[in-house]
The first five atom37 places (N, CA, C, CB, O) and aatype in JSON, in Angstrom:
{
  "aatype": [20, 20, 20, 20, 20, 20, 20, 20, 20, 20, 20, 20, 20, 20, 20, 20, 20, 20, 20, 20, 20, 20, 20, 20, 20, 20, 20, 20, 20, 20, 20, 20, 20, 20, 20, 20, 20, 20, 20, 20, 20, 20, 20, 20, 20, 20, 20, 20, 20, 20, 20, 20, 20, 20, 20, 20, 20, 20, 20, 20, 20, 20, 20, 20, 20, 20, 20, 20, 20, 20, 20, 20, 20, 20, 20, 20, 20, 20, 20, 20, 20, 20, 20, 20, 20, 20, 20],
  "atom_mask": [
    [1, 1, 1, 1, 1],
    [1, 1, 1, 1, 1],
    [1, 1, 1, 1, 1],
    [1, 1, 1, 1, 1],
    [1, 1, 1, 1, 1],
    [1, 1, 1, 1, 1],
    [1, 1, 1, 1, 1],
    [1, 1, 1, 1, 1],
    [1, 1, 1, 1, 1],
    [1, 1, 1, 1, 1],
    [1, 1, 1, 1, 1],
    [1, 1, 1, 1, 1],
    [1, 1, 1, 1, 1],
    [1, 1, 1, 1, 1],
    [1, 1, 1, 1, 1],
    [1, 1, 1, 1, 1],
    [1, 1, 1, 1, 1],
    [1, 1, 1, 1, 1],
    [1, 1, 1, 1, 1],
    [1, 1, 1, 1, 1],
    [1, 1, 1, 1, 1],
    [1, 1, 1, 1, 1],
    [1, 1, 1, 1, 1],
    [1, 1, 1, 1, 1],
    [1, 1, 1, 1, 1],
    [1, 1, 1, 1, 1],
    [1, 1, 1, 1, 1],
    [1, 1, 1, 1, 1],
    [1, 1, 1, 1, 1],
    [1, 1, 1, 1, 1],
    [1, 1, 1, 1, 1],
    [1, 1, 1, 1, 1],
    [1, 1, 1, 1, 1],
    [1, 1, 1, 1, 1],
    [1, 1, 1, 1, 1],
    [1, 1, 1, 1, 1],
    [1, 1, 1, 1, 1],
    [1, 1, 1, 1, 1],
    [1, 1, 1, 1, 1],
    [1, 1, 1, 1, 1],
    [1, 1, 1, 1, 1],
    [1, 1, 1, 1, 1],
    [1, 1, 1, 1, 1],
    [1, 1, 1, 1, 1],
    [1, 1, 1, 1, 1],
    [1, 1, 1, 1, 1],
    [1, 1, 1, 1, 1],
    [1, 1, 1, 1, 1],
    [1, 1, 1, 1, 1],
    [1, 1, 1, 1, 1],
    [1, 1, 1, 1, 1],
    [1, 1, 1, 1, 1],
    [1, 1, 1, 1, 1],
    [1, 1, 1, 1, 1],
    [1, 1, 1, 1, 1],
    [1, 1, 1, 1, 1],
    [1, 1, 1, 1, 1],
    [1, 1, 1, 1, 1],
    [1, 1, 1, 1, 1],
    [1, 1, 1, 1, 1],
    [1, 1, 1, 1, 1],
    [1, 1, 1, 1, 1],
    [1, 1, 1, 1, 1],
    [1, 1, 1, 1, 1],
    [1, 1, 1, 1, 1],
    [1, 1, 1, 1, 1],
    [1, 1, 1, 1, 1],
    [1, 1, 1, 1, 1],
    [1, 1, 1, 1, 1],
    [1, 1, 1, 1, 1],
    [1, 1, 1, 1, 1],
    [1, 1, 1, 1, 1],
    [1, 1, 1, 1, 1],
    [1, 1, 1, 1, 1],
    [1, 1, 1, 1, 1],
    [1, 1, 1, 1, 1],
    [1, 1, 1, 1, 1],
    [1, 1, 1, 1, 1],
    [1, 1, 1, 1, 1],
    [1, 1, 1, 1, 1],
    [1, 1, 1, 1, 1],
    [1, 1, 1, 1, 1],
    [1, 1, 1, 1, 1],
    [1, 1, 1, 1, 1],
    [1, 1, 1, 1, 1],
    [1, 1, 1, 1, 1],
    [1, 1, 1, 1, 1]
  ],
  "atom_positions": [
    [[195.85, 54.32, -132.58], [194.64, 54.02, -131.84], [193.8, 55.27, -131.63], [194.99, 53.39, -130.5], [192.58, 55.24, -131.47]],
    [[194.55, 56.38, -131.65], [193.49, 57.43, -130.91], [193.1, 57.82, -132.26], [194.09, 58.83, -129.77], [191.88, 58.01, -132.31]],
    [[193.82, 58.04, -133.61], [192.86, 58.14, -134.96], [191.73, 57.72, -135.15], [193.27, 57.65, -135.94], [190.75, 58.25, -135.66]],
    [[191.95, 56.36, -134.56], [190.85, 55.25, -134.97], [189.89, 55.72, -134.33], [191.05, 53.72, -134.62], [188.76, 56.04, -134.72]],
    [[190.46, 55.77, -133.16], [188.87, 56.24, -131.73], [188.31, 57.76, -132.61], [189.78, 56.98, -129.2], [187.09, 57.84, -132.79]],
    [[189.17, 58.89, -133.12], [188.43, 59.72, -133.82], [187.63, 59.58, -135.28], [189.2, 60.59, -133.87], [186.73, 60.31, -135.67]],
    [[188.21, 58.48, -135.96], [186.99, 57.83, -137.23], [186.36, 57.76, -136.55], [186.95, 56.56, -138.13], [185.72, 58.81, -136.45]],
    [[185.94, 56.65, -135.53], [185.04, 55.88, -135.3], [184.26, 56.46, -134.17], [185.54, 54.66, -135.12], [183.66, 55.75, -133.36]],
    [[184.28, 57.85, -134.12], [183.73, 58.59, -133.29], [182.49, 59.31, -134.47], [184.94, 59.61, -132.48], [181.29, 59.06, -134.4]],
    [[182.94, 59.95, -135.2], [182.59, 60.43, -137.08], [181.73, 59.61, -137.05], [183.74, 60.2, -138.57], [180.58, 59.93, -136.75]],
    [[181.99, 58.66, -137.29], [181.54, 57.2, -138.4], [180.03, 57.23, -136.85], [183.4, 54.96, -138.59], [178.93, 57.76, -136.93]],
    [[180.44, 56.7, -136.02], [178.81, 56.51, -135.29], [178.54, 57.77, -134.82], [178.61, 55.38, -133.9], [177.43, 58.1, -135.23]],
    [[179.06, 58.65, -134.13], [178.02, 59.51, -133.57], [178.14, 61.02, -134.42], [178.27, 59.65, -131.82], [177.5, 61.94, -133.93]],
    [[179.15, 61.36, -135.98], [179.04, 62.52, -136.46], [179.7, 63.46, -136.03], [178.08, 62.82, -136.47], [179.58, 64.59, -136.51]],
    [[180.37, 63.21, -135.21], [181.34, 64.62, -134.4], [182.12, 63.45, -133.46], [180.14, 66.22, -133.14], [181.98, 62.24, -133.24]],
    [[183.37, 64.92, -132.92], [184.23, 64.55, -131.71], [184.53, 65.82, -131.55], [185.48, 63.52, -131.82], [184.41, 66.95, -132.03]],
    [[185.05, 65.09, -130.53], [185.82, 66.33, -129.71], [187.27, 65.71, -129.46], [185.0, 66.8, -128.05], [187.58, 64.78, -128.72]],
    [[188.31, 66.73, -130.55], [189.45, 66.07, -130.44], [190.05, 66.68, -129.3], [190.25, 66.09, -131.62], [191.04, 65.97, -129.18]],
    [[190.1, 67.34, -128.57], [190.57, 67.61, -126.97], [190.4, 66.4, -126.19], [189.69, 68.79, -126.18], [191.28, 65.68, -125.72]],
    [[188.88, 66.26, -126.1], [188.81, 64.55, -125.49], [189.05, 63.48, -125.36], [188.4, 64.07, -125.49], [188.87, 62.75, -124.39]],
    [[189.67, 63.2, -126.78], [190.05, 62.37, -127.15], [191.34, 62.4, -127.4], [189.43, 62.11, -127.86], [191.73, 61.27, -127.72]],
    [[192.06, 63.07, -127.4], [193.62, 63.18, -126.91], [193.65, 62.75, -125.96], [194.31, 64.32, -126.75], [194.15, 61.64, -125.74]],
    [[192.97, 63.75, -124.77], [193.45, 63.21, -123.43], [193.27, 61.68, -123.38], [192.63, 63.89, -122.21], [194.1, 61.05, -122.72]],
    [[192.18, 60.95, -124.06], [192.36, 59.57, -123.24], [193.53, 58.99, -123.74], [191.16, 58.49, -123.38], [193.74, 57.81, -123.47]],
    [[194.33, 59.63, -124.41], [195.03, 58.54, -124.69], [196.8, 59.74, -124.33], [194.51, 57.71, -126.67], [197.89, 59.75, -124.9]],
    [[196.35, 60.42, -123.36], [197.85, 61.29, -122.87], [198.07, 62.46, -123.35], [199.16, 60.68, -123.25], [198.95, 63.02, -122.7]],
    [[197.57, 63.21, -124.39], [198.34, 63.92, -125.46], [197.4, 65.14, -125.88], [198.71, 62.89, -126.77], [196.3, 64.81, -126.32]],
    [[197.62, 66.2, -125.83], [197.25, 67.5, -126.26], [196.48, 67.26, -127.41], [198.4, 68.43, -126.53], [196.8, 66.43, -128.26]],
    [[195.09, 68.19, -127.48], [194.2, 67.94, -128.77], [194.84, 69.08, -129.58], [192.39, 68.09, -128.57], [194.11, 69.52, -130.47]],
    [[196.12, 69.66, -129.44], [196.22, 70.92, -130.47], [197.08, 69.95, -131.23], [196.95, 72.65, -129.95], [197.38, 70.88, -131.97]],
    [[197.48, 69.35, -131.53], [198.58, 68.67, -132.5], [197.67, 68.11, -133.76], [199.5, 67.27, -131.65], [197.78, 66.89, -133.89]],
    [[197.17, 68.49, -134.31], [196.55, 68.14, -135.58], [196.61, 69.13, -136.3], [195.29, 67.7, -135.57], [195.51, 69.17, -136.85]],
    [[197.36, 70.18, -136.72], [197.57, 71.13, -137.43], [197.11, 71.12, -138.96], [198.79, 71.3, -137.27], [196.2, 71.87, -139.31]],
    [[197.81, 70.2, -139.95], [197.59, 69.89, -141.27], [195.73, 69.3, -141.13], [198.94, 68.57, -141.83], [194.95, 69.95, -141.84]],
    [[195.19, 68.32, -140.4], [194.0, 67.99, -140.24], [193.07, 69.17, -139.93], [194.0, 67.04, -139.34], [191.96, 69.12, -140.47]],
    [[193.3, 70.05, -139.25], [192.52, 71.34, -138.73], [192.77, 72.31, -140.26], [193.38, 72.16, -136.98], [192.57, 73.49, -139.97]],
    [[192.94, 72.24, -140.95], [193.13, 73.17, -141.99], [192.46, 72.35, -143.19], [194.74, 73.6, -142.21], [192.28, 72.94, -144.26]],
    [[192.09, 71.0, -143.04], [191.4, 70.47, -144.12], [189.9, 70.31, -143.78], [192.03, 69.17, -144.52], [189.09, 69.86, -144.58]],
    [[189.59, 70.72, -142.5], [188.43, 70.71, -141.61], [188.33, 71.8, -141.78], [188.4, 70.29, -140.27], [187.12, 71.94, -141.96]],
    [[189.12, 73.44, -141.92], [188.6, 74.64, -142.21], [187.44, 74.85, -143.31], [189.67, 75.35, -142.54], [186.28, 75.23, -143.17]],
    [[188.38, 74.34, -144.79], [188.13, 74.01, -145.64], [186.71, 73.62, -145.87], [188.89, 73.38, -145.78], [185.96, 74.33, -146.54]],
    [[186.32, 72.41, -145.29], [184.87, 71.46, -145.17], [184.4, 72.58, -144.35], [184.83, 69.65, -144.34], [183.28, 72.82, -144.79]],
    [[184.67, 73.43, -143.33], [184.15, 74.38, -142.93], [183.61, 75.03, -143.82], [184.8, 74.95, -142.31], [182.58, 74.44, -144.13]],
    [[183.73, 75.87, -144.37], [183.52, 76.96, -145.47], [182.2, 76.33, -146.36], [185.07, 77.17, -146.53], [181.14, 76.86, -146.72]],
    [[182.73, 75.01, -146.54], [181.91, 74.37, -147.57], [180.52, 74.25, -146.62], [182.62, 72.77, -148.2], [179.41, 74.12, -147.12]],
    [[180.71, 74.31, -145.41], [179.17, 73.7, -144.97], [179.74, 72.41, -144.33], [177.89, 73.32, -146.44], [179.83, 72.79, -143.16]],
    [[180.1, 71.35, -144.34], [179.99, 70.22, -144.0], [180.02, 69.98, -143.25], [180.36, 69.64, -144.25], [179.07, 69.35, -142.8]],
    [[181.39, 70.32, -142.27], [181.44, 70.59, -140.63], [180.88, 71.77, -139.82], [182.78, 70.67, -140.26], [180.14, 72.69, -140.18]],
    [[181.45, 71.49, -138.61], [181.21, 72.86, -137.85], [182.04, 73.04, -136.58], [179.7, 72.99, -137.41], [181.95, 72.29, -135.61]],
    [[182.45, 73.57, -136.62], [183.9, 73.61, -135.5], [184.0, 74.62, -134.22], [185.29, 74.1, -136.41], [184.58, 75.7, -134.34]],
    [[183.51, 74.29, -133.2], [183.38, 75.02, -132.21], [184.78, 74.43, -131.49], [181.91, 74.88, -131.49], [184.93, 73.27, -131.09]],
    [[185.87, 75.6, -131.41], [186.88, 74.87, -130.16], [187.65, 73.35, -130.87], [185.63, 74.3, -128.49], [187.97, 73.18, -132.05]],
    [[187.78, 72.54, -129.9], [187.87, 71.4, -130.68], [187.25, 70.45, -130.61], [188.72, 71.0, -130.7], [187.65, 69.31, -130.37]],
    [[185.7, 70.99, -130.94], [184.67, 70.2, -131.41], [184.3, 69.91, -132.95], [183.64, 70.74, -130.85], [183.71, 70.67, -133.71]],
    [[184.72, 68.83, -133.19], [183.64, 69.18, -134.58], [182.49, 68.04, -134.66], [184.57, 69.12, -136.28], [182.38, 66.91, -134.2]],
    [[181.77, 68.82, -135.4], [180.43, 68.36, -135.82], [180.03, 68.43, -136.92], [179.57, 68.8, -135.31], [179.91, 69.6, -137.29]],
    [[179.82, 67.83, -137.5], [179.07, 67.51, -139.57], [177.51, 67.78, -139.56], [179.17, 65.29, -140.35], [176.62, 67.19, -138.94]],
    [[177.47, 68.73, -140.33], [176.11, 69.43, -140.45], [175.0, 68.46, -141.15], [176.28, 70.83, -141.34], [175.35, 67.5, -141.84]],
    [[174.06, 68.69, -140.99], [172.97, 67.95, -142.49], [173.33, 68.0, -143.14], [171.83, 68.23, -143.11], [173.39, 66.91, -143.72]],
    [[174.0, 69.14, -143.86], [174.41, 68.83, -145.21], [175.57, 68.1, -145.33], [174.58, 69.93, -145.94], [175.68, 67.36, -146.31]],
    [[176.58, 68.19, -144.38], [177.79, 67.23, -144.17], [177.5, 65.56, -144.11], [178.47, 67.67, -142.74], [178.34, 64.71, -144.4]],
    [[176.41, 65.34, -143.78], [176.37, 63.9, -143.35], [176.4, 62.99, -144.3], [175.32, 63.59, -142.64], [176.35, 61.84, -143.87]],
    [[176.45, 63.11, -145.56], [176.58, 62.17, -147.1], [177.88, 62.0, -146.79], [176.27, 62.91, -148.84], [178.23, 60.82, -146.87]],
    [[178.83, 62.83, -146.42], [180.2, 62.99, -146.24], [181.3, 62.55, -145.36], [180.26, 63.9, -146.16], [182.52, 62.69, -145.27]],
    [[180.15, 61.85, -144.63], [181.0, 62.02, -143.23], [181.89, 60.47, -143.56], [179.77, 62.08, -141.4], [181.95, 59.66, -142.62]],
    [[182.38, 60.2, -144.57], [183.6, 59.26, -144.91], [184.64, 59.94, -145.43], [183.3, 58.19, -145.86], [185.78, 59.48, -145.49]],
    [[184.19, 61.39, -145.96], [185.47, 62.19, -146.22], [185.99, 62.98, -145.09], [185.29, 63.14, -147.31], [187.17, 63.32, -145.03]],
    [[184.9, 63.33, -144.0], [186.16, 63.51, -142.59], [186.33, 62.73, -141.88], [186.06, 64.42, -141.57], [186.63, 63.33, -140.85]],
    [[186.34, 61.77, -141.69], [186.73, 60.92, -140.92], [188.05, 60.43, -141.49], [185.73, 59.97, -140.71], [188.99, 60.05, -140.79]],
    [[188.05, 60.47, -143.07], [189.62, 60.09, -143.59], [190.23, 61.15, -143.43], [189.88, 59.64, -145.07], [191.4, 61.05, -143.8]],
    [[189.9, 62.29, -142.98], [190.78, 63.33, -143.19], [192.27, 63.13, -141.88], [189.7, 64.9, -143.02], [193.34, 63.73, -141.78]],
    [[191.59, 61.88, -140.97], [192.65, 61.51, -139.88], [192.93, 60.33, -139.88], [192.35, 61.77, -138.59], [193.35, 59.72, -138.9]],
    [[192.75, 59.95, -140.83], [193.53, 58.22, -141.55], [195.1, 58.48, -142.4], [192.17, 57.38, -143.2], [195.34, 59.04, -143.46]],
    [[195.88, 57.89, -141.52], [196.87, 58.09, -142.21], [197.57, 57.2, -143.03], [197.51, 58.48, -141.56], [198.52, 57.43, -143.78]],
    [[197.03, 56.25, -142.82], [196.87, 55.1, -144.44], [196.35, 55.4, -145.22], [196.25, 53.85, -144.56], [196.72, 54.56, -146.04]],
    [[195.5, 56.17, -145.87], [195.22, 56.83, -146.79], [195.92, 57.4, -148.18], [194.9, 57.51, -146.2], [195.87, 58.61, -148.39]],
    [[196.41, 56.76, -148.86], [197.25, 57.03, -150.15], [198.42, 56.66, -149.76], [197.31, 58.46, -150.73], [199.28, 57.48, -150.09]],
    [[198.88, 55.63, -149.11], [200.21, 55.46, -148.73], [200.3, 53.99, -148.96], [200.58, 55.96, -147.25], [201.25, 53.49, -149.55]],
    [[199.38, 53.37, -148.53], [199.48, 51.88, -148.69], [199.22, 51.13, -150.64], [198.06, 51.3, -147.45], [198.6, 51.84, -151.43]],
    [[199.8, 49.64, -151.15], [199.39, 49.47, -152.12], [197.71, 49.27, -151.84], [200.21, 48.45, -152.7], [197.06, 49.53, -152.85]],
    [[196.92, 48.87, -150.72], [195.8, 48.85, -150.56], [194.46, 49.67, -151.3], [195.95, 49.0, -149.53], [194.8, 50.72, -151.86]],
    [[193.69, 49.5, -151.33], [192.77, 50.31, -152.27], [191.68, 50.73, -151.26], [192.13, 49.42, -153.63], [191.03, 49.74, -150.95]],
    [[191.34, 51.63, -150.77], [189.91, 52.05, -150.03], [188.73, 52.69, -151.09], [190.27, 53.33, -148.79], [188.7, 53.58, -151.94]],
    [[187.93, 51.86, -150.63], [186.59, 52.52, -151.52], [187.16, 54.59, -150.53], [184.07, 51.29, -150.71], [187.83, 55.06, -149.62]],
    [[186.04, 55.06, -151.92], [186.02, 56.72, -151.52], [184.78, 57.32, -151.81], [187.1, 57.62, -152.32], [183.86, 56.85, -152.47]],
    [[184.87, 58.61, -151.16], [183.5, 58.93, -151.48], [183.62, 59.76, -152.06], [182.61, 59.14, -150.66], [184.55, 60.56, -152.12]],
    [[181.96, 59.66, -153.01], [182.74, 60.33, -154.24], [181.86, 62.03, -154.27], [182.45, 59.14, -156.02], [182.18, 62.88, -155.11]]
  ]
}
């Protein structure tokens, strides 16, 4: 549930704040380790922007913002299911 609440934070308003969104649901925003290192990454590139544990998707990020928002889907290559991607 709290993944979802962070897509679907992406998906309408372009950013979160994963601190915040831990707490509503009990739980420390530092536990995303492997996710914070694929967000560096999109860092570098431009796409995001990471203040703390804020992030935010730049103008130039915003074509994109279906590739971070999967970056905290963890159905993602695991299921026989097929998700459209962006390409």
């Amino acid at each position: 549930r709290m993944r979802r609440r962070i897509i679907e934070s992406f998906m309408c308003t372009m950013q979160a704040d994963l601190a915040a969104i831990a707490d509503e649901y009990g739980l420390t925003g530092r536990r995303f380790g492997p996710e914070r290192v694929r967000l560096q990454q999109m860092a570098r590139d431009g796409v995001v922007e990471i203040s703390g544990e804020h992030v935010r998707l730049t103008e130039v990020g915003r074509p994109f913002v279906r590739a971070v928002a999967a970056v905290f889907d963890t159905y993602i290559g695991t299921g026989a299911a097929k998700h459209s991607r962006a390409v």
